[in-house]
C-alpha positions in Angstrom: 80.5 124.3 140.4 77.2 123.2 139.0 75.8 119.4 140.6 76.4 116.8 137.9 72.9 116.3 138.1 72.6 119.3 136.3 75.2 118.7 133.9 73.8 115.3 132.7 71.1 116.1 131.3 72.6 119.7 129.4 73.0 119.4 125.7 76.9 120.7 125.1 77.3 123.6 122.3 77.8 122.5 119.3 78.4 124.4 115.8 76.0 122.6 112.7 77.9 121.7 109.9 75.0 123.9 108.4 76.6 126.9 110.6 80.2 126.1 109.2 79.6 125.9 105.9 77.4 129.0 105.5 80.2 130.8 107.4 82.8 129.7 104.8 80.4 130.4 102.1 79.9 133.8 103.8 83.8 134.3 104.1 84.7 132.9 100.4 81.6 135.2 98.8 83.3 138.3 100.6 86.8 137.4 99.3 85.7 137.0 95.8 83.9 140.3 95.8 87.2 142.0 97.7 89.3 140.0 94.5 86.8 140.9 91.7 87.5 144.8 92.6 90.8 144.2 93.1 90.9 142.9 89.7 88.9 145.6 88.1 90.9 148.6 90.4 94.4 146.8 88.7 92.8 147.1 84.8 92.6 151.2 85.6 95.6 151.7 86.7 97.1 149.5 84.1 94.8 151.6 81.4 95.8 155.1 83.0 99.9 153.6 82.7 99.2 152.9 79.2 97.6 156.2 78.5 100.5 157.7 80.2 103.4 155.7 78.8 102.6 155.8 74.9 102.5 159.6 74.1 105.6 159.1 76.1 106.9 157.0 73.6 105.8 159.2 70.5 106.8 162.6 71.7 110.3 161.5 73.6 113.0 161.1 71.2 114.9 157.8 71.4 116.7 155.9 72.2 117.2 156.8 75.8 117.0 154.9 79.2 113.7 156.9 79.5 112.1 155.3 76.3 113.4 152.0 77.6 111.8 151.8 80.3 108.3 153.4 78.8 108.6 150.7 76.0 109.5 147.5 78.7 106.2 148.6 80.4 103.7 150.0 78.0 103.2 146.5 77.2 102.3 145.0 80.4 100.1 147.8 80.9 98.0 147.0 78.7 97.6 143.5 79.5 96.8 144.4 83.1 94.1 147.3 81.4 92.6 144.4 79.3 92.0 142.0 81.9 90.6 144.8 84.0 88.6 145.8 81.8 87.1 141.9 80.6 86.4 141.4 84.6 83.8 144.6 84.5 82.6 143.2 81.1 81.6 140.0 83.0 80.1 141.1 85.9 77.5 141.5 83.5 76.9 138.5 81.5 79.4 135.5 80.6 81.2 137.1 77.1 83.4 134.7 75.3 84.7 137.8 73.1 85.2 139.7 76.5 88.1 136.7 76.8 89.1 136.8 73.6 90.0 140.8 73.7 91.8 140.2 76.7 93.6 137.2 75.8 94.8 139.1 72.3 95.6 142.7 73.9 97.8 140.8 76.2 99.2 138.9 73.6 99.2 142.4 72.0 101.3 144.0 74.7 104.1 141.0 74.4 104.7 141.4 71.2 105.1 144.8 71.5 107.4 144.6 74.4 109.6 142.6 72.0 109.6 144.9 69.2 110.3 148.3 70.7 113.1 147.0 72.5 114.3 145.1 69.4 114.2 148.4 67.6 115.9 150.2 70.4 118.7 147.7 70.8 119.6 147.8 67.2 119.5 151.9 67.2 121.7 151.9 70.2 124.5 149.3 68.4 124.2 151.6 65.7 124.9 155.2 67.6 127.2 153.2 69.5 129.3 151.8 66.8 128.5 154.1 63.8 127.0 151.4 61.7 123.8 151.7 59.7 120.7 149.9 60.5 120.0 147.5 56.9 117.1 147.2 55.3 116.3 143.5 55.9 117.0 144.2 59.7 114.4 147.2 60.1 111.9 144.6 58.1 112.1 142.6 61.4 110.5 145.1 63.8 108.2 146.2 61.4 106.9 142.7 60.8 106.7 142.9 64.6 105.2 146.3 64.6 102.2 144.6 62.5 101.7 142.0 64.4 101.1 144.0 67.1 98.4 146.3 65.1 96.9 143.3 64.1 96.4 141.6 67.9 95.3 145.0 69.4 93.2 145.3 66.4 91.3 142.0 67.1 91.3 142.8 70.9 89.8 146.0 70.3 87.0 144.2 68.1 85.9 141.5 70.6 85.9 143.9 73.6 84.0 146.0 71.3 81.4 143.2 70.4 81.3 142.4 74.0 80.1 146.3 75.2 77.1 146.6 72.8 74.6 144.8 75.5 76.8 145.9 78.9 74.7 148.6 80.6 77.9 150.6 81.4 79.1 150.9 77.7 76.8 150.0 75.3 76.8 151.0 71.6 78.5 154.0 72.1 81.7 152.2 73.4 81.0 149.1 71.4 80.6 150.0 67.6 83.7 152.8 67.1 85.6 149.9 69.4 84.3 147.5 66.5 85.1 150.0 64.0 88.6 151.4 64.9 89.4 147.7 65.5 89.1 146.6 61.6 90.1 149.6 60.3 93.0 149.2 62.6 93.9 145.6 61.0 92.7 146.9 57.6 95.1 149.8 56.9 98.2 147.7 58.7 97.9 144.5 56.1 97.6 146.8 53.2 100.6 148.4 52.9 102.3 145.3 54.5 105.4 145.7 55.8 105.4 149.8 55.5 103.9 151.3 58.5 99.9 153.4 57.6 102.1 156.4 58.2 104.9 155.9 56.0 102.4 155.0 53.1 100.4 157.6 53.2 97.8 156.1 55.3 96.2 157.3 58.8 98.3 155.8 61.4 95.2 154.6 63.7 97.1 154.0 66.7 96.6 157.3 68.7 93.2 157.1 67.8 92.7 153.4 69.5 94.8 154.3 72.7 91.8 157.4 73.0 89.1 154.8 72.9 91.1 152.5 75.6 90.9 155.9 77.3 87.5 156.8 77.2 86.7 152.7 78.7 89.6 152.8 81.3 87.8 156.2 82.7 84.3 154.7 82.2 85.1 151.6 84.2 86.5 153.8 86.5 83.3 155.4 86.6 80.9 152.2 87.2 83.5 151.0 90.6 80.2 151.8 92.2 77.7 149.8 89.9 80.9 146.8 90.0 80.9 147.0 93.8 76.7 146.5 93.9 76.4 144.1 90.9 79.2 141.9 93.6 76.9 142.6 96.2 73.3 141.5 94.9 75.2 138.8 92.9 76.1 137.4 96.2 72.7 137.9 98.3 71.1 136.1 95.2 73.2 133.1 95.4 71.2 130.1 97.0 74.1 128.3 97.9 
């Protein structure tokens, strides 16, 4: 045991407030990199469902439980790809239209959740009970069907806007995004309540999911550029 001499005059250990804060600063920067990744690892596999799920959903024939479950989850899937896809978008500048996109494909994905299963329900009453399917009653998911152009239309614009000036997309991404987007709404108001295909019109749906696609592999692509974007974004903090 050391004389209490000794002891009196020894400074005990103490850890700075200084040292405590930069080690939660430390810790919280690490856990928002780990959740920004995590974030932007979800939007893929949300965008690789979707591209999975919907030629699914044109090819099978319906209804079926198979086509049930495709049509409960397509839409989810791309809400998940959307807001993926708006966190890589940021990483490189604040974009209010990144938001927007991923605000409408979500809202996008809802209403399409509601009308393939509407239109599936009302199928199966009618193979069930040998009824036909009115007029006034197909009008309902095909207003539905619309809206849904129309909101991944506009989603497809703003995330389009928002790639022109990200180094990982750029025009090339940005303008047929901005393109297929208003033709998208375009050719779906027109002929208003009769689906593009059914008037004679390009049905520009296929089309769209190929550019989703083409940015769901490209953000897969720039993990790498994500993960040190995170990284020097948190060395240059001077908090």
């Amino acid at each position: 045991m050391a004389p209490a001499d000794q002891l009196e005059g020894a400074r005990p250990f103490r850890m700075s407030n200084i040292d405590v804060t930069m080690g939660i600063m430390e810790g919280g920067a690490k856990m928002s990199t780990e959740y920004q990744i995590q974030w932007i690892t979800a939007g893929i596999v949300g965008g690789i469902f979707a591209a999975v799920l919907y030629p699914t959903l044109l090819i099978v024939p319906g209804p079926s439980a198979l086509i049930t479950v495709v049509a409960s989850f397509l839409g989810l899937s791309i809400g998940v790809g959307s807001l993926g896809l708006m966190k890589i978008i940021a990483l490189n500048r604040a974009s209010v239209p990144g938001v927007i996109g991923a605000i409408s494909n979500f809202t996008a994905g809802a209403i399409f959740t509601a009308m393939a299963l509407v239109q599936l329900a009302v199928k199966q009453v009618a193979i069930n009970t040998g009824a036909t399917v009115g007029a006034q009653l197909e009008a309902v998911w095909l207003g539905l069907d619309v809206a849904w152009d129309v909101y991944i239309g506009v989603g497809t614009i703003f995330f389009g806007w928002a790639m022109l000036r990200h180094p990982r997309f750029r025009w090339f991404f940005g303008v047929p995004g901005i393109l297929l987007g208003c033709f998208l709404i375009i050719l779906n108001l027109l002929p208003f309540p009769t689906p593009p295909s059914s008037a004679g019109s390009i049905d520009l749906g296929p089309f769209v999911g190929l550019w989703y696609l083409a940015a769901t592999i490209q953000t897969w692509r720039s993990l790498g550029w994500a993960k040190t974007q995170l990284s020097s974004d948190s060395a240059s903090d001077p908090r």
